[in-house]
C-alpha positions in Angstrom: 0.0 0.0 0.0 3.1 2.6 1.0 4.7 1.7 -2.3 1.4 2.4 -4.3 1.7 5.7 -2.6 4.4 6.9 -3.7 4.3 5.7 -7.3 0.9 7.8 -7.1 2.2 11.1 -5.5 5.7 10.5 -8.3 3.3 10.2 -11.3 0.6 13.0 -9.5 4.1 15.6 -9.1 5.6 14.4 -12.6 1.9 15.4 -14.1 1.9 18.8 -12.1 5.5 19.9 -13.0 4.9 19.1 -16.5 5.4 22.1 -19.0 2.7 22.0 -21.6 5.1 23.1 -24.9 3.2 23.7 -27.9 4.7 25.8 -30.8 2.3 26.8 -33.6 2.2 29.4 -36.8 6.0 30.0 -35.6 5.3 31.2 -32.0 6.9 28.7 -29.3 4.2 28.7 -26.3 4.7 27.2 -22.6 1.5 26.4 -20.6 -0.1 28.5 -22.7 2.2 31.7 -22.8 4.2 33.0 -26.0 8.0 32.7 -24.8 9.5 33.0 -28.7 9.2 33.2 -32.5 11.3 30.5 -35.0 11.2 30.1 -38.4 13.0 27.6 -40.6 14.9 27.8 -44.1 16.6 24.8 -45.8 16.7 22.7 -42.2 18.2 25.5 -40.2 16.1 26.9 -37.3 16.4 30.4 -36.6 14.6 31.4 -33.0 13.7 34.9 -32.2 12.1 36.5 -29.0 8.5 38.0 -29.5 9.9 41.2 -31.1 11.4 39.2 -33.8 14.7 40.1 -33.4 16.6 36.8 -34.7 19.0 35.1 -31.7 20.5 32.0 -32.4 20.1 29.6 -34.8 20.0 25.3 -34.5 21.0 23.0 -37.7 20.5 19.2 -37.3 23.1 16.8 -38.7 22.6 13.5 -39.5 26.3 11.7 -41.1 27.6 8.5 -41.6 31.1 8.6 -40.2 32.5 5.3 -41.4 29.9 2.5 -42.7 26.8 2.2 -40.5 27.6 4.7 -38.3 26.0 7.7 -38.0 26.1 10.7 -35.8 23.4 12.9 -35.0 23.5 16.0 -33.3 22.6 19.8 -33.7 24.7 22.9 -34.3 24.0 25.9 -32.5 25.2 29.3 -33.2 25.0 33.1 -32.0 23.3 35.4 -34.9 25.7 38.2 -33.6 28.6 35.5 -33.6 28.6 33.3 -36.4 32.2 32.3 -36.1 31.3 30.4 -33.2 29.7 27.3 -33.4 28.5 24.9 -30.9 28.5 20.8 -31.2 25.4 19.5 -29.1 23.5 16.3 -28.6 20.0 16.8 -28.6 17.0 15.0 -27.9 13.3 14.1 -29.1 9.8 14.0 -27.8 9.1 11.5 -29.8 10.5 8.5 -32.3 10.9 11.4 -34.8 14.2 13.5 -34.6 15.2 16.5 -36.7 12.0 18.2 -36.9 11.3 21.8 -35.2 9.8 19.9 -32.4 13.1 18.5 -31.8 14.5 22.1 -32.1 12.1 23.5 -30.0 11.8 20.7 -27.1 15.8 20.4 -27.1 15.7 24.5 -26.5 13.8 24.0 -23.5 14.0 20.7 -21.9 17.7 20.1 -22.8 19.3 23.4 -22.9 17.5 25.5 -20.8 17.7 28.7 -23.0 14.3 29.1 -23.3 11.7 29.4 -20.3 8.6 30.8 -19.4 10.4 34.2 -19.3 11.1 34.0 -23.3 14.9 33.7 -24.7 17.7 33.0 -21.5 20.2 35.3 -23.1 22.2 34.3 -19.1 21.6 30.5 -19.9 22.9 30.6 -23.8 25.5 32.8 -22.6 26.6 30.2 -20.2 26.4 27.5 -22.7 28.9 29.2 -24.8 31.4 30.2 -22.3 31.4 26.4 -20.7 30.8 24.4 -24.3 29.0 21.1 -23.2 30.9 18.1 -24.5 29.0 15.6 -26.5 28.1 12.1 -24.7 29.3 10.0 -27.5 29.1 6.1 -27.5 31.8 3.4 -27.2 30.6 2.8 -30.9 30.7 6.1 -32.5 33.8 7.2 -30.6 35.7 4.1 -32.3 34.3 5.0 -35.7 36.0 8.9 -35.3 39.3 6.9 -34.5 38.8 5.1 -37.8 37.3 7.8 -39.6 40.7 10.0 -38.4 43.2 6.9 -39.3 41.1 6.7 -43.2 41.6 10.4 -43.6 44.9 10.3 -43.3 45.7 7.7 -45.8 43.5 9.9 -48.3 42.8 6.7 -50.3 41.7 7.5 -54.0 40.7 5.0 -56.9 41.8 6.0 -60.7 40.0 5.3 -63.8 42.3 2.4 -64.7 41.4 0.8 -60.9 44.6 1.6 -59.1 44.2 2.6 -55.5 46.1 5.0 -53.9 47.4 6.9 -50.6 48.4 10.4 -50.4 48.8 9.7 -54.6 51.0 6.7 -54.1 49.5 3.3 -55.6 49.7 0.8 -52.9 47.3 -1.3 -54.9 44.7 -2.5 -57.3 41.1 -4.1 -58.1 40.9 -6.8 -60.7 37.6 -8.1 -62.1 36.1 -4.9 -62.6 32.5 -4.8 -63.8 31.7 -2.9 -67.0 30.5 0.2 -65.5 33.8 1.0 -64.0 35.1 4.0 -65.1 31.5 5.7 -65.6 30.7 5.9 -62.2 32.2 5.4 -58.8 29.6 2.9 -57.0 29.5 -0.8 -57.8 25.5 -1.7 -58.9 26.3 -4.2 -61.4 25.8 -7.8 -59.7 28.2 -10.3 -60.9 29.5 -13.9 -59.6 32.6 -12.5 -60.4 33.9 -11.7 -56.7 35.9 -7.7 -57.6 39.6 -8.4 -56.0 41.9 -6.4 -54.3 45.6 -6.8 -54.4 48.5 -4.5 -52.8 50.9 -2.9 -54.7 53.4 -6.5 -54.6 50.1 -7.9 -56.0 49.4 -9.8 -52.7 45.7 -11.2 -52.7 44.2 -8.6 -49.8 40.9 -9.4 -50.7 37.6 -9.9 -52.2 34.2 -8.2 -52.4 30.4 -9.8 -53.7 28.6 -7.8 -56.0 25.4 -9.9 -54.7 25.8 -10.7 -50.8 28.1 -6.9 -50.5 30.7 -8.9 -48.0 34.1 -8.0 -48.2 36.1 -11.0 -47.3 40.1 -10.5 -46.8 42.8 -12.9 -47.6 42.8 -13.4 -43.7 39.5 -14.6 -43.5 37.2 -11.5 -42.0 33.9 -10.9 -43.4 32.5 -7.3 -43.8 29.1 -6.6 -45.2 28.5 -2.9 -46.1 24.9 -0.9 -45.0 23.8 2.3 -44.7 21.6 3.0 -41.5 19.3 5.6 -42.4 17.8 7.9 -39.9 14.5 5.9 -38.9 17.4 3.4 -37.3 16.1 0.8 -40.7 19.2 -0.3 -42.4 19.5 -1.1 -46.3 22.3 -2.5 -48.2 23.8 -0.2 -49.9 25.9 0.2 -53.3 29.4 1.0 -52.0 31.7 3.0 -53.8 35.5 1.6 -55.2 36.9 4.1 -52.3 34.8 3.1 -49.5 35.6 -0.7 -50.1 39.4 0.0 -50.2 38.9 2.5 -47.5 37.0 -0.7 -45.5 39.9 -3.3 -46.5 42.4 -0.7 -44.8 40.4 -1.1 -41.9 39.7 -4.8 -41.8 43.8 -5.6 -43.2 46.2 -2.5 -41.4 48.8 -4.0 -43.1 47.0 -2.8 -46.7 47.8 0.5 -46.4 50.1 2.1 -43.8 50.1 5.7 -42.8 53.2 7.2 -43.7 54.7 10.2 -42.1 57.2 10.9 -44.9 57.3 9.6 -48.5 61.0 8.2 -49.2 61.8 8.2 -52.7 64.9 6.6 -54.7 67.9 8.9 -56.1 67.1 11.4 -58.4 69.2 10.3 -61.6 69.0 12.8 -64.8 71.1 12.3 -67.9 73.5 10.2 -66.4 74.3 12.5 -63.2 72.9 11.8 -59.4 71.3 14.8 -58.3 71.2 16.5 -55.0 67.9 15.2 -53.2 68.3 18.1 -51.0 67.9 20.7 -53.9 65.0 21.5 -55.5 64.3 20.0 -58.8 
């Protein structure tokens, strides 16, 4: 009977306390009272207080970092300060994120910059001068560590199927399908598994036009998706860079990063040249 009491009086305050937000024809209202003005162009949010002078805006992002992961989150900036720009998880009333609910319920329930007073110029003020850091997830903080390492290689694919780093080949496909060279993603479903070799033309791998697994010389299997943002993922057609990007990740021995590219001596018409002068 006590513990029935309590869950009653806990759901009776949580009912009480609750702010009734509501935002309609672009006026943000809180149990009922006007508190600011927002308006939206090409996905950016742009709140203002009641005399419509603009304050800060909020743009969602929604990327894939490396694969199937994706990062979601909102960035925030002063109108008077646009050089300044904020990083910030957000969150959702409802299954739906991105929307200008999402904006809206984010500016009040998760930032605190907007009460029933109108715009917290001392809260968003605060917010700037302390910047929150993001809580990321064991998952997506690995896939910045890859996404950081693949960067730096700067993998590219020519039009003759060479892969290279930095603009060195370190290797090649082999069983290309016949749209190669007229566009960068693989759609064309062969049994023909597309190969990967390094630049000593050392099997690394192999990727299925029809299952999309990438399976290394080594044995490790890698199937490609893109999760969209209703969390439902699809396979996807991957592009020639993203698979050798992916092998690089699944073989570190594939491609190594490389601090400083050594070359051989410089020989012209017979005579070794200086590799410390310019050529």
């Amino acid at each position: 009977m006590k513990r029935n009491l309590i869950m009653f009086f806990t759901v009776l305050s949580f009912i009480l306390n609750a702010q009734l937000i509501k935002t309609k024809r672009g006026i943000v209202s809180l149990d009922g009272i006007h508190v600011a003005k927002i308006t939206s162009k090409s996905g950016q949010y742009t709140f203002m207080d009641l005399k419509e002078t603009p304050i800060f805006t909020m743009e969602f992002v929604d990327k894939s970092i490396v694969d199937s992961v994706r990062d979601s989150y909102v960035k925030l900036n002063r109108v008077y300060n646009r050089d300044k720009t904020l990083d910030i998880d957000y969150i959702s009333p409802s299954a739906f994120s991105g929307d200008e609910k999402s904006a809206v319920y984010t500016c009040i329930k998760g930032l605190k910059i907007i009460d029933e007073r109108g715009i917290n110029i001392k809260n968003l003020d605060e917010l700037f001068k302390n910047m929150p850091k993001r809580k990321l997830d064991t998952k997506t903080k690995e896939a910045y560590t890859i996404r950081t390492k693949i960067d730096k290689l700067n993998i590219t694919v020519n039009n003759v199927g060479e892969i290279l780093s930095n603009g060195i080949p370190v290797g090649y496909f082999t069983n290309l399908p016949v749209s190669f060279g007229s566009e960068d993603t693989i759609s064309d479903k062969t049994f023909v598994d597309i190969e990967m070799y390094d630049a000593k033309s050392k099997l690394v791998g192999r990727y299925s036009t029809t299952t999309k697994r990438i399976t290394t010389a080594g044995g490790k299997v890698f199937t490609l998706y893109r999760e969209m943002s209703g969390r439902a993922s699809i396979l996807k057609f991957p592009t020639y860079k993203a698979l050798a990007e992916r092998m690089a990740i699944l073989d570190p021995n594939f491609i190594k990063i490389r601090e400083k590219v050594e070359v051989g001596e410089v020989v012209k018409d017979g005579v070794e040249k200086d590799k410390n002068k310019s050529l």
